[in-house]
N, C-alpha and C positions, 0 to 999 in steps of 0.2 A: 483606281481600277475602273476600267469601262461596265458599267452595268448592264447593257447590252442584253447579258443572258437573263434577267428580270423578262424582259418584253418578250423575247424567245420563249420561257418559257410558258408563258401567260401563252401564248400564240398557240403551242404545241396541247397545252389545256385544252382549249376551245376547238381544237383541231379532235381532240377526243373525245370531247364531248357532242359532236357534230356526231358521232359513231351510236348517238341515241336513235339515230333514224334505220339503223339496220336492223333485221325482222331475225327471228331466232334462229331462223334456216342461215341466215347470212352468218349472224354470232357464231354458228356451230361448224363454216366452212371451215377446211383445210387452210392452213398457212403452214408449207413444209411438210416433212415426213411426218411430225412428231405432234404438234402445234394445230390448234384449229385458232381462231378470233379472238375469240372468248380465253383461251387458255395464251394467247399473247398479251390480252389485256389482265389477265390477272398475274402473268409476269412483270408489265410495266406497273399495277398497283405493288406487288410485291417491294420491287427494287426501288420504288418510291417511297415505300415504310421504310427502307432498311436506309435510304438517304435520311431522312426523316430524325429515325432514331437514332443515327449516327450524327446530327446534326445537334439533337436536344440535349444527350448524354455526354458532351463534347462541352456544349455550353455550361451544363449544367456542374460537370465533375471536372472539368477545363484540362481534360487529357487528349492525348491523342486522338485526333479525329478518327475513330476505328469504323472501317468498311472492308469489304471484302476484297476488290483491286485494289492491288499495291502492296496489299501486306499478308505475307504465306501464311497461311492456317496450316497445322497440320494435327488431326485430331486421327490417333492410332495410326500413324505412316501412313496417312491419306490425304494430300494436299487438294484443302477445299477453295478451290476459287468457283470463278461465277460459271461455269459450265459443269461443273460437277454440285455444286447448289442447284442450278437450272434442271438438271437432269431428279437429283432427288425431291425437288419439289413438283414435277409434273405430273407424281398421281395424284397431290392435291388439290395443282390449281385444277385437273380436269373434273374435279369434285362439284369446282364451283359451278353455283346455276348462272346460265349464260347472261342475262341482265346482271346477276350481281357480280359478277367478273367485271363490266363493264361500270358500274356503279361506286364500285371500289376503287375500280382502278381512277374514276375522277375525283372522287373525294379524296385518297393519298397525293394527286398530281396537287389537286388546289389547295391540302394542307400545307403541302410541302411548299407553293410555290408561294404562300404565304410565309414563312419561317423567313423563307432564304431572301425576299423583297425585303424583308423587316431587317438582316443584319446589317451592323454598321460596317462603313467601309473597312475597317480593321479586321472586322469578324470575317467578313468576304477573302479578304487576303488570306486571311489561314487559312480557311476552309479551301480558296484554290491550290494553297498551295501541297497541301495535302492530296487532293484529291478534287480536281476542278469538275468531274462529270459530275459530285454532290453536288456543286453548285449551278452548273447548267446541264439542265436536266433534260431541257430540248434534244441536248445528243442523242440520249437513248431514247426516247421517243418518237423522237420524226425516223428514226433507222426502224424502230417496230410498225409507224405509224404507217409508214412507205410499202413494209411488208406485206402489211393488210389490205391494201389500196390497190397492191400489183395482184393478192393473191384475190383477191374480188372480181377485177376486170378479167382473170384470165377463167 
């Protein structure tokens, strides 16, 4: 398997951590209707834990790689995927204070992108094939990273 997505997302890391230079007025812009900076980057920390812990509890109890794409939740006739999680965790993340949005959301990117560098190629295979956005994480990042980048310029 090409590791490729290691250096990606090492890249998309320090692409967010560059986002230490923006001042709290910036953290606190809009991104979308719903979304400001700070509350995208405590979305990509979120979904970063949740790779994370889907990655450890996986290794650790060696069951199914369990995350939320791919496989139906349905808790009381309410099918949970990642927009209906997104939507009920957004009176939390707007909780957070706008550094620590951003602060968190780099320490889950560098945990995380430390777990997934360290599997062995065998562990990498499963984990893609489960569920490959767990293991390259740059996807959802540089789509959030992007967001913020066009909603700043405009």
């Amino acid at each position: 398997m090409d590791r490729a997505y290691v250096e990606r997302n090492r890249a998309q890391t320090e692409r967010l951590k560059g986002l230490r230079r923006l001042s709290d007025v910036e953290l606190g812009h809009p991104v979308g209707e719903h979304w400001t900076v700070a509350v995208a980057l405590a979305h990509l920390g979120y979904w970063d834990g949740r790779a994370l812990g889907a990655i450890e509890a996986w290794r650790r109890y060696g069951t199914r790689l369990e995350f939320w794409g791919g496989v139906e939740t349905v808790v009381q006739g309410i099918r949970l995927d990642e927009a209906v999680v997104n939507d009920l965790r957004l009176g939390v993340w707007r909780t957070i204070p706008l550094r620590d949005a951003l602060e968190q959301a780099i320490r889950a990117a560098e945990a995380l992108d430390q777990v997934v560098a360290d599997l062995t190629p065998a562990e990498a295979e499963v984990v893609a094939s489960q569920r490959y956005r767990v293991l390259d994480r740059s996807l959802h990042r540089s789509e959030h990273l992007d967001e913020i980048e066009q909603a700043l310029r405009s």
